[in-house]
C-alpha positions in Angstrom: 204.9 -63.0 178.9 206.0 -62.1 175.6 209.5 -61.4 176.7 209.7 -64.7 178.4 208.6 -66.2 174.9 210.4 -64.5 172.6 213.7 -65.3 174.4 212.7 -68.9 175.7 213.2 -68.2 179.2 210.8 -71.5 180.4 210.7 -70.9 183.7 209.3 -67.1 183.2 206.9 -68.5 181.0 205.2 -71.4 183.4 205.5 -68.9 186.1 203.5 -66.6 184.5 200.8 -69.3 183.0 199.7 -69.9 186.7 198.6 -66.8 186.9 195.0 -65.8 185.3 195.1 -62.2 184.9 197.9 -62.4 182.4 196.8 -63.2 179.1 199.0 -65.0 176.9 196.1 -64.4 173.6 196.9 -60.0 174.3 198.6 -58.7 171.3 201.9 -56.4 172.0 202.3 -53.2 170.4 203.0 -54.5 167.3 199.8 -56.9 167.0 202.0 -60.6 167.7 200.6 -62.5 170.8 203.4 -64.3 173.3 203.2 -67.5 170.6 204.0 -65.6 167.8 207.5 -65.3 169.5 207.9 -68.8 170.1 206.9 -69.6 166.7 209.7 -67.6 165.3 212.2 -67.9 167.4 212.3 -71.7 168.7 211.6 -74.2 165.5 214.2 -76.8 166.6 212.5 -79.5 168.4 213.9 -80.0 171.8 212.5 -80.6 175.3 212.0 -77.0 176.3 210.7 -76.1 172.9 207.8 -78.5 173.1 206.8 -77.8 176.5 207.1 -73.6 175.8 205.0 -74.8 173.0 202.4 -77.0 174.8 202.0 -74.8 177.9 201.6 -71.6 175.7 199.4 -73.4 173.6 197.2 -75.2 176.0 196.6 -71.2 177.0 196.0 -70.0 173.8 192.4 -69.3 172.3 191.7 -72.5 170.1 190.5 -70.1 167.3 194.2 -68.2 167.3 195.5 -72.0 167.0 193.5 -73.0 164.6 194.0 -70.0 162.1 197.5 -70.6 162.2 197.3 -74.2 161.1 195.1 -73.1 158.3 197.7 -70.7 157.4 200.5 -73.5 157.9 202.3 -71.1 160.2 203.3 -74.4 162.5 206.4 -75.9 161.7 205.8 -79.8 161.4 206.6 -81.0 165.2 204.1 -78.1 166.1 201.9 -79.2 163.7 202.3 -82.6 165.2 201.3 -81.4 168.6 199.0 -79.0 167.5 197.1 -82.1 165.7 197.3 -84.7 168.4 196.8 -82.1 171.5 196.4 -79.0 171.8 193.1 -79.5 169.3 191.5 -81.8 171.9 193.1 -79.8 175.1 194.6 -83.1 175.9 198.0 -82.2 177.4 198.3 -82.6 180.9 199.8 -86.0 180.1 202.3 -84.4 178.0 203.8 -81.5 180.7 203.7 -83.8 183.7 
């Protein structure tokens, strides 16, 4: 999963969401978790951005997504969706 993220490969990613014994909050060797890498690597806003963004961070522990809007780590359409969404779990209207 963090592969799939950190090289935007979208249809790894939802692939491997469906399954529940991979973890998308498990840190990699060097302590980032799967949306660390999309973070990083994907801060233009585009289709595939936003849905890597909202289907990682539907998955993602809310506490991970909330310390990284403290910390302002979002850029500001992640922020956006971060504020209107993914804070309420309210995106299965957004990835149909």
């Amino acid at each position: 999963m963090h592969l799939s993220a950190k090289y935007g490969s979208i249809n790894c990613l939802l692939f491997l969401l469906k399954f529940k014994n991979i973890d998308p909050n498990k840190n990699d060797s060097e302590n980032r978790i799967p949306l660390d890498f999309l973070i990083e690597n994907f801060k233009h806003f585009n289709d595939n951005n936003k849905k890597m963004f909202l289907s990682l961070g539907s998955k993602t522990k809310i506490e991970i997504l909330s310390d990284y809007h403290k910390q302002s780590i979002f850029n500001s359409w992640q922020t956006e969706i971060y504020e209107n969404y993914l804070i309420n779990k309210d995106i299965k209207i957004l990835c149909v």
